[in-house]
C-alpha positions as CSV (number, residue, x, y, z in Angstrom):
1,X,7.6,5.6,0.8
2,X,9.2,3.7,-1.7
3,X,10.6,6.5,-3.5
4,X,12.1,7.7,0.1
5,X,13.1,4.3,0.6
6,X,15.5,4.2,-2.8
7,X,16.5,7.6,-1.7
8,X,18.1,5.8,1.3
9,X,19.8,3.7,-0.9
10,X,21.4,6.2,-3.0
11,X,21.9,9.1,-0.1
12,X,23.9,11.1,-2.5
13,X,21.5,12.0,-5.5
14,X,21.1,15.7,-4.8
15,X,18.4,16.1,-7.3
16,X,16.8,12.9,-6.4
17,X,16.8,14.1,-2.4
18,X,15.3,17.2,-3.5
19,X,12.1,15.8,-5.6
20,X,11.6,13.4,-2.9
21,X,11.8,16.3,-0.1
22,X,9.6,18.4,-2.6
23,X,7.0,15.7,-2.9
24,X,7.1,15.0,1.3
25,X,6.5,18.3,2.1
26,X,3.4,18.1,-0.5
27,X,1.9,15.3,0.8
28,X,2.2,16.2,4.4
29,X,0.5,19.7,3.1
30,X,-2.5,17.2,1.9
31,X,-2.8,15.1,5.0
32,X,-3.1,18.6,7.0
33,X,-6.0,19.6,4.8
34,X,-7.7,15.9,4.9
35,X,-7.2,15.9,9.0
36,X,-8.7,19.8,8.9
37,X,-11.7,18.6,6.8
38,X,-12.3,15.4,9.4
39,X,-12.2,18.2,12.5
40,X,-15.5,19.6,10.6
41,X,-17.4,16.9,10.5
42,X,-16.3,15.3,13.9
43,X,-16.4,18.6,16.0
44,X,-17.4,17.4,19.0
45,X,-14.5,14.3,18.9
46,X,-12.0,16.9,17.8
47,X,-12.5,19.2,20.9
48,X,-12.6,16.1,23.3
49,X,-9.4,14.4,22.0
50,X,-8.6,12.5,25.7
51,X,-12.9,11.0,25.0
52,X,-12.7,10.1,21.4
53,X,-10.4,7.8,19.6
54,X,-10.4,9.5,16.2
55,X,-7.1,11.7,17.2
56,X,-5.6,8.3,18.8
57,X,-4.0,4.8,17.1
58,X,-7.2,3.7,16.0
59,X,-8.3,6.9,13.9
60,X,-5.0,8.1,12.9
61,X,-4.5,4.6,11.2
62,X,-7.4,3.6,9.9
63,X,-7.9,7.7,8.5
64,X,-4.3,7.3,7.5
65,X,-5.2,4.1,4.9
66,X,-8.8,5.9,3.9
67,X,-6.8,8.5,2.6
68,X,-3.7,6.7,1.1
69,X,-6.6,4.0,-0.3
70,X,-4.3,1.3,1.4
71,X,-6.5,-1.2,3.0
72,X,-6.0,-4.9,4.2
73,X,-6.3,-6.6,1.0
74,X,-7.6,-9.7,2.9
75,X,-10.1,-8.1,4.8
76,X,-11.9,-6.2,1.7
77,X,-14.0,-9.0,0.5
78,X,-13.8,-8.7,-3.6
79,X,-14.1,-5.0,-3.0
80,X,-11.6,-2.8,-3.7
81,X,-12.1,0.5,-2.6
82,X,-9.9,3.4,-3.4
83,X,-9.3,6.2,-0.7
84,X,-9.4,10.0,-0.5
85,X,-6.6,10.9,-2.3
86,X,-7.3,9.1,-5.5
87,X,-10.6,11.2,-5.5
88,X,-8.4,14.5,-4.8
89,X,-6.4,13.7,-7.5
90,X,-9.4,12.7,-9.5
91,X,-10.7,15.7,-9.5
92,X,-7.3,17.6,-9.2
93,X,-8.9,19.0,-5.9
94,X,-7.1,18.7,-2.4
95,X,-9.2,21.5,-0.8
96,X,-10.4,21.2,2.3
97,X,-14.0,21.8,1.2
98,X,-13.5,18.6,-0.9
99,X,-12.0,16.3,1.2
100,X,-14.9,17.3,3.3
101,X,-17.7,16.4,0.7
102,X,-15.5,13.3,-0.1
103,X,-15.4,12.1,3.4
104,X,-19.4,13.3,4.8
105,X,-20.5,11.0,1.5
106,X,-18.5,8.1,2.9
107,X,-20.3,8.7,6.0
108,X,-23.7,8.8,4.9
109,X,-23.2,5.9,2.6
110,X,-22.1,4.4,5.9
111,X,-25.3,5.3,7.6
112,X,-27.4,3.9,5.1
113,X,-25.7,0.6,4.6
114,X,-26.6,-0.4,8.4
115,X,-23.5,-2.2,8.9
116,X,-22.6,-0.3,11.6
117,X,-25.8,-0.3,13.1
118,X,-25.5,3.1,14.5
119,X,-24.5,6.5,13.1
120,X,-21.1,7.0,11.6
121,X,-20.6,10.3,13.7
122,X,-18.7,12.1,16.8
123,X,-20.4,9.3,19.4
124,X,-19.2,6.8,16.9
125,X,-15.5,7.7,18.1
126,X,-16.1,7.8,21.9
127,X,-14.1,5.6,24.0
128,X,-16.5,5.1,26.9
129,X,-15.6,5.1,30.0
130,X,-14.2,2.8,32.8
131,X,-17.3,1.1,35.0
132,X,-19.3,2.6,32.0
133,X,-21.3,0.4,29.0
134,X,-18.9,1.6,26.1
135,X,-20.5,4.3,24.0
136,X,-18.6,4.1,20.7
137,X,-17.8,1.4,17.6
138,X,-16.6,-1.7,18.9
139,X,-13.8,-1.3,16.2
140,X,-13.5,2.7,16.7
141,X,-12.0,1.7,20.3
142,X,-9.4,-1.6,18.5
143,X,-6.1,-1.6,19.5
144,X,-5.3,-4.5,17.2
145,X,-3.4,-3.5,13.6
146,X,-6.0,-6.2,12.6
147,X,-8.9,-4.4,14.2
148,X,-7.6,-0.8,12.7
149,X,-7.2,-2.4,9.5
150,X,-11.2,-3.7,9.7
151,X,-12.2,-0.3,10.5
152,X,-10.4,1.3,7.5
153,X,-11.7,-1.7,5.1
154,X,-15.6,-1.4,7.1
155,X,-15.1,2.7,6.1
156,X,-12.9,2.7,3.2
157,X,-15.6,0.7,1.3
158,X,-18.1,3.5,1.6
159,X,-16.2,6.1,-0.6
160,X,-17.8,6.4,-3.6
161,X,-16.3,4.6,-6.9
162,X,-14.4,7.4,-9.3
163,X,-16.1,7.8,-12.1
């Protein structure tokens, strides 16, 4: 974004323009594989978009800064967690297979940590119903920034360290 946004400043750097567009169009290529490899693990949320919040504000943001490692820097608690694409890029691997592995180990570490004190999974995501207990994450149903921002942290935190 900052690159685009010193494009903006210089609109008429033709070679500029066309490394930025080049580098757009690749990223946007990456975020379609990282959303393809969180519809495999959350099947169920995936197919029942209008039940779960993962495909709405609260997933696609906090998913959004898991990916781009861009979390709240007040909310990580001397953490500091790095997101998906720093482990694609790692490992020089933006596959959807291991985004997938990347993302089910975030999970599990998830899991096992407790914190959430319930399964980070499809039900995780679900949005409840009105005149019904709510089913899923307190935070996987935020509206807030600040509560998106807590989920991302919460998840975020859970990716393993590169080596």
């Amino acid at each position: 974004m900052t690159a685009y946004d010193r494009l903006r400043q210089n609109p008429t750097s033709t070679s500029r323009r066309r490394r930025l567009e080049s580098r757009i169009f690749e990223l946007a290529g990456y975020l379609q594989v990282y959303w393809e490899a969180l519809a495999r693990i959350f099947e169920v949320a995936f197919a029942n978009p209008t039940e779960y919040s993962i495909q709405r504000s609260t997933g696609v943001y906090a998913f959004h800064r898991i990916f781009s490692g861009d979390y709240p820097p007040d909310l990580l608690q001397g953490t500091t967690p790095v997101g998906v694409y720093a482990h694609c890029e790692r490992n020089n691997n933006f596959s959807t297979d291991f985004m997938e592995n990347v993302l089910r180990q975030m999970c599990e570490a998830a899991n096992r940590s407790g914190e959430f004190g319930r399964g980070v999974n499809d039900e995780f995501w679900h949005k409840g119903r009105r005149g019904v207990p709510p089913l899923g994450y307190e935070l996987a149903r935020a509206t807030s920034q600040k509560g998106i921002g807590e989920l991302s942290a919460k998840l975020g935190k859970h990716l393993a360290m590169l080596p």
